[in-house]
N, CA, C and O of each residue as an XYZ file, in Angstrom:
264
protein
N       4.441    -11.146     54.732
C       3.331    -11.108     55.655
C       2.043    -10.916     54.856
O       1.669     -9.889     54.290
N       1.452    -12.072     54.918
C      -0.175    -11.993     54.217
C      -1.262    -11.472     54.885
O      -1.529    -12.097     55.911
N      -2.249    -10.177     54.550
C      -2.796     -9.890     55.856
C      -4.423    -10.186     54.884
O      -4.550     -9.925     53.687
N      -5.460    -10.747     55.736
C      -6.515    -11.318     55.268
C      -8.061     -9.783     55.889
O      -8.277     -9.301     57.001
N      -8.683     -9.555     54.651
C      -9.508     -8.472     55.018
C     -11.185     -8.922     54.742
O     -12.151     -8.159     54.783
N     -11.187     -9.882     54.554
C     -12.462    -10.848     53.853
C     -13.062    -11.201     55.379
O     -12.588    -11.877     56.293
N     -14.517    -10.325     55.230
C     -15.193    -10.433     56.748
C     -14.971     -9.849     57.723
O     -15.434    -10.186     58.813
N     -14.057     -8.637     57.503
C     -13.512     -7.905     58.280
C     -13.666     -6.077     58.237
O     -13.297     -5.290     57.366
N     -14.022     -5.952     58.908
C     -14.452     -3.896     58.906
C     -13.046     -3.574     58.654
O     -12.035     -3.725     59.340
N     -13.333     -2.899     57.019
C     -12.426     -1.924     57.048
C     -12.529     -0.407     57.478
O     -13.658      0.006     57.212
N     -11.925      0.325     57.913
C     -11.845      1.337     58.302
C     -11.391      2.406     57.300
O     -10.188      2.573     57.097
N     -12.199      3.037     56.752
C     -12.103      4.408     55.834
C     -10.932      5.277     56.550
O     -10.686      5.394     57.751
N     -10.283      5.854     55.402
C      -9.270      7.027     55.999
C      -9.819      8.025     56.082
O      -9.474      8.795     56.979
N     -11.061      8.452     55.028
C     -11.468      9.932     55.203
C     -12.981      9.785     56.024
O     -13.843     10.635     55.800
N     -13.276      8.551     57.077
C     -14.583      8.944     57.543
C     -14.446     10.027     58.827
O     -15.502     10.544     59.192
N     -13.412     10.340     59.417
C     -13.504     10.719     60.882
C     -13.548     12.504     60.596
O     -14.096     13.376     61.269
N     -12.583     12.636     59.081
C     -12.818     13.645     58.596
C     -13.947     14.432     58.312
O     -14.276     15.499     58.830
N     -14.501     13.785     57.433
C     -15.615     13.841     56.801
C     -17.241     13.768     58.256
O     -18.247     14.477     58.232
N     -17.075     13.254     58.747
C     -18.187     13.245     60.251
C     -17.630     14.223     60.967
O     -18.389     14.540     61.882
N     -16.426     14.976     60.955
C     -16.415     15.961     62.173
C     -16.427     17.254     61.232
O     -16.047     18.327     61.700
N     -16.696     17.194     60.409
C     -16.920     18.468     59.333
C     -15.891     19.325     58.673
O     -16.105     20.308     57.964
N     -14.116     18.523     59.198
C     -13.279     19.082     58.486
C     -13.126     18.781     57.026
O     -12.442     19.602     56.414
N     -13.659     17.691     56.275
C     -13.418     17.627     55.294
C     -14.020     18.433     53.802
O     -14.869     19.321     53.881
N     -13.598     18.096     52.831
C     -13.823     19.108     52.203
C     -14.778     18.391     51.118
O     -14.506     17.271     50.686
N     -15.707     18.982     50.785
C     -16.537     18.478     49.636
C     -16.664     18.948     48.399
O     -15.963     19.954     48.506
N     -17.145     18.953     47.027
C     -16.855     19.217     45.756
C     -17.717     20.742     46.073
O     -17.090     21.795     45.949
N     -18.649     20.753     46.337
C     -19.289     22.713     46.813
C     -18.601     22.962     47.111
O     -18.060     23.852     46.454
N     -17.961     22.540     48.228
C     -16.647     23.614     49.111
C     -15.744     24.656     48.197
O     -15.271     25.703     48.638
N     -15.582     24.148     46.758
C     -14.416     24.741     46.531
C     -14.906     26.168     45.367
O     -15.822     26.017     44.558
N     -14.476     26.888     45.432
C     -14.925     28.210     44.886
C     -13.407     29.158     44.195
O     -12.513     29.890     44.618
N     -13.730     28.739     43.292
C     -13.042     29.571     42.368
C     -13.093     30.803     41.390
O     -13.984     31.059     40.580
N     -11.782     31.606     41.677
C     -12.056     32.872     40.915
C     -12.785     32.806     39.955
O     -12.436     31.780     39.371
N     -14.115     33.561     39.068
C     -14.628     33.554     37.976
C     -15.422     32.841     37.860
O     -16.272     33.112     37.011
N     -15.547     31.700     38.560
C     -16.506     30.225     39.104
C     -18.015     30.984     38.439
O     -18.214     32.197     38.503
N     -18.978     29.999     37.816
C     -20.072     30.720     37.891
C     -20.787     29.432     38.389
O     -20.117     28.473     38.772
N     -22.219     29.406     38.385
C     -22.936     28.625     39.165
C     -24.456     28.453     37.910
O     -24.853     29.235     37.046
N     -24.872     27.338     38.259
C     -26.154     27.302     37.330
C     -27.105     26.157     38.004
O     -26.759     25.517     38.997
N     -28.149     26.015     37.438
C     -29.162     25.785     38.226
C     -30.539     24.978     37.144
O     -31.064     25.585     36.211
N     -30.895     23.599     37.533
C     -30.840     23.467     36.321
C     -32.463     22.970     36.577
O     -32.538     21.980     37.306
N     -33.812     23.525     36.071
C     -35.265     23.183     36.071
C     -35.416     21.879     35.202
O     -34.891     21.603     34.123
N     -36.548     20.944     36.220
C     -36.620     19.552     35.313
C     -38.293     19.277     35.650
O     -38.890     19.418     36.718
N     -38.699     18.921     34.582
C     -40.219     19.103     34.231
C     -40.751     18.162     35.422
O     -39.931     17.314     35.775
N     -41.971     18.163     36.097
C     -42.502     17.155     37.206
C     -43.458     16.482     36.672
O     -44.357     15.950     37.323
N     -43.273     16.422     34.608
C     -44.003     15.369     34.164
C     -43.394     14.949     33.108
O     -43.036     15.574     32.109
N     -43.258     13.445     33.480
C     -42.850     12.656     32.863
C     -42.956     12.413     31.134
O     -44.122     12.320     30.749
N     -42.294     12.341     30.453
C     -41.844     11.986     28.910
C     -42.474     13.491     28.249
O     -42.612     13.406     27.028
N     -42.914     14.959     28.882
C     -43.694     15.915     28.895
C     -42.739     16.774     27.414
O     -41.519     16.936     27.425
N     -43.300     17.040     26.717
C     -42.743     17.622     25.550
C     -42.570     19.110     25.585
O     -43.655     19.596     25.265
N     -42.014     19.708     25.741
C     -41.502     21.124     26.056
C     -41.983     22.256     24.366
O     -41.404     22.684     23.368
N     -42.780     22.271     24.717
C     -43.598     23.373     22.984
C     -42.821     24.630     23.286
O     -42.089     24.888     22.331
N     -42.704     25.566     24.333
C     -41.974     26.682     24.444
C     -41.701     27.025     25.805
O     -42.393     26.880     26.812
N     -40.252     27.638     25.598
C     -39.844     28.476     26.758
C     -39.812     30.460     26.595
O     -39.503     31.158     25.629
N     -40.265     30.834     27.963
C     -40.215     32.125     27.963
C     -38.896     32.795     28.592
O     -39.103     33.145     29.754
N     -37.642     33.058     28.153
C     -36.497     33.553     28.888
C     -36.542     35.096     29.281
O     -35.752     35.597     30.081
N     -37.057     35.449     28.950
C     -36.687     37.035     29.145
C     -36.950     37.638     30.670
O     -36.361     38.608     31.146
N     -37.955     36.853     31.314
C     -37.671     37.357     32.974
C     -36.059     36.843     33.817
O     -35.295     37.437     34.578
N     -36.071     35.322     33.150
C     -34.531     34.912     33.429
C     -32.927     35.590     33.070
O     -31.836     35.575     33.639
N     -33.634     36.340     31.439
C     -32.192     36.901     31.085
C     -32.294     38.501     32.061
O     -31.263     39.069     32.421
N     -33.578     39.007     32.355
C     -33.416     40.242     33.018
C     -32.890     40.325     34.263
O     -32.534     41.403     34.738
N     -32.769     38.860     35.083
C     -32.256     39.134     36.161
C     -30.821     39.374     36.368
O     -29.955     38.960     35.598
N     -30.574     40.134     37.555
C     -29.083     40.253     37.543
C     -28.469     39.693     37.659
O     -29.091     38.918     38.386
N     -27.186     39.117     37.527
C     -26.315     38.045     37.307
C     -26.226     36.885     36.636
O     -25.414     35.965     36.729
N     -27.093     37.033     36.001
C     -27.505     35.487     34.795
C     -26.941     36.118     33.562
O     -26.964     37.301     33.223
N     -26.366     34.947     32.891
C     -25.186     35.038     32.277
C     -25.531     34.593     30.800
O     -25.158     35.209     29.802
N     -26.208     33.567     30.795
C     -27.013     33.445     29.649
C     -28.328     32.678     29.921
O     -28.412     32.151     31.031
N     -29.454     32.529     28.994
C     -30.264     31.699     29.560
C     -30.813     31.176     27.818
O     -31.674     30.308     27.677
């Protein structure tokens, strides 16, 4: 049995999931020890970075390295 799909709506397996909010997304998942980071990007273009100041970043609590 040849079945022909050319011009034809396919139907996703994970959309009905995913639109009624059971599905699961790559954030969703949280693991023991998991850490999290966060990452600053300059709002000028080809901008050459002369120095960074870390020490308000390393004083905060839970930052792990900076």
């Amino acid at each position: 049995m040849t079945r022909t799909y050319i011009g034809k709506p396919v139907t996703r397996l994970e959309d009905r999931r995913l639109l009624t909010g059971a599905g699961s997304y790559i954030d969703d998942v949280k693991l023991p020890g998991m850490s999290t980071m966060a990452i600053l990007r300059s709002p000028y273009a080809h901008a050459r970075i002369r120095s960074i100041d870390l020490e308000a970043a390393r004083a905060m609590e839970g930052v792990i390295d900076a």
